[in-house]
N, C-alpha and C positions, 0 to 999 in steps of 0.2 A: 262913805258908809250909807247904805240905806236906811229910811227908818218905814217903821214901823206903825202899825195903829194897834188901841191896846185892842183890838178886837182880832187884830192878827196873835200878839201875845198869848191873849184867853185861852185861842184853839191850841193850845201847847201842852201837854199834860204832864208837867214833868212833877213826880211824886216820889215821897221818902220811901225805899225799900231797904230789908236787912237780905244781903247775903244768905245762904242757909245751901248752898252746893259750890264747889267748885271743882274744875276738872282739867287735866291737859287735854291739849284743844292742837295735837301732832298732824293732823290734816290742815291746819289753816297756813294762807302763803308765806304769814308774818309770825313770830311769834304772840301765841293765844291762846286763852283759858276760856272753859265755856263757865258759866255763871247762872244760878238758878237766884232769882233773887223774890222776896216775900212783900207784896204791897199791900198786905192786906187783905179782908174780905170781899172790899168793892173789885179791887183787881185781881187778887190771886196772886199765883206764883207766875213768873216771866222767866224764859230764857233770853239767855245774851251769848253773845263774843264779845271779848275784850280784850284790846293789843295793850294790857297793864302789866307785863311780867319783867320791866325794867323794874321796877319802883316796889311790885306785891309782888309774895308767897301764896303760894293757897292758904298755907294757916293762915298768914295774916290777914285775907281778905273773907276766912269762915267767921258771921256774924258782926260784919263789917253793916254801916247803912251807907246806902248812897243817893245822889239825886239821880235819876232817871228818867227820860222821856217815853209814856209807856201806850202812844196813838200812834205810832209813826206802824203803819202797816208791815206785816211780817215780812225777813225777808231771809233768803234763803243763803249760810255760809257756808259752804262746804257742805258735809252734812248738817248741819246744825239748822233750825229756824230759826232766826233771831227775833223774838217777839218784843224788844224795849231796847234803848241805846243808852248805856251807862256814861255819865258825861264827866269829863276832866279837862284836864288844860294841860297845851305841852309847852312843856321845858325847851330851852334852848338845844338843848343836848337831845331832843326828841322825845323823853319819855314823857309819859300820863302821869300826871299825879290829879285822881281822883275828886270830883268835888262833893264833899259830905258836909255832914251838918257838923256845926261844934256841940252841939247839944243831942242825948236819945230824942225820937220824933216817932209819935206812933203810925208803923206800917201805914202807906197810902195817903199819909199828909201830903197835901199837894204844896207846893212852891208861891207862896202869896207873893 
């Protein structure tokens, strides 16, 4: 495993966002929803894709928070620009299960 220096860490921007759109996302290769998520006022709203539709519904994931990394420059999926990378861990079985906080965290809190 590599490591790291925290000064590689810091550059990282990963910050608490709520959910607040989701959408079928029928162009992407994989199965995928597109995601509008809320960071707050320093950041705003972000779009994403997200190969989550093993594990989440749209309902379950409207007003959902997540941790997200929201520097990683834009980049283009299908139609879509993905401006943040919603982050999870996969399962043996392949799916995402999401990494959120156990507690509300206000929009744009960053990842101490």
């Amino acid at each position: 495993m590599d490591q790291i220096e925290w000064a590689d860490f810091q550059k990282v921007e990963l910050r608490i966002g709520t959910i607040i759109s989701v959408e079928d996302f029928p162009e992407a290769r994989k199965p995928a929803l597109k995601l509008k998520v809320d960071f707050g006022e320093e950041v705003g709203v972000k779009k994403s894709s997200a190969q989550i539709t093993d594990l989440y519904t749209k309902e379950s994931l409207l007003g959902k928070q997540v941790v997200a990394v929201v520097n990683f420059p834009p980049k283009q999926i299908g139609p879509i620009m993905s401006e943040c990378l919603v982050t999870g861990f996969h399962r043996d079985d392949g799916a995402v299960v999401l990494a959120v906080p156990d507690d509300n965290v206000p929009n744009g809190a960053r990842l101490a």
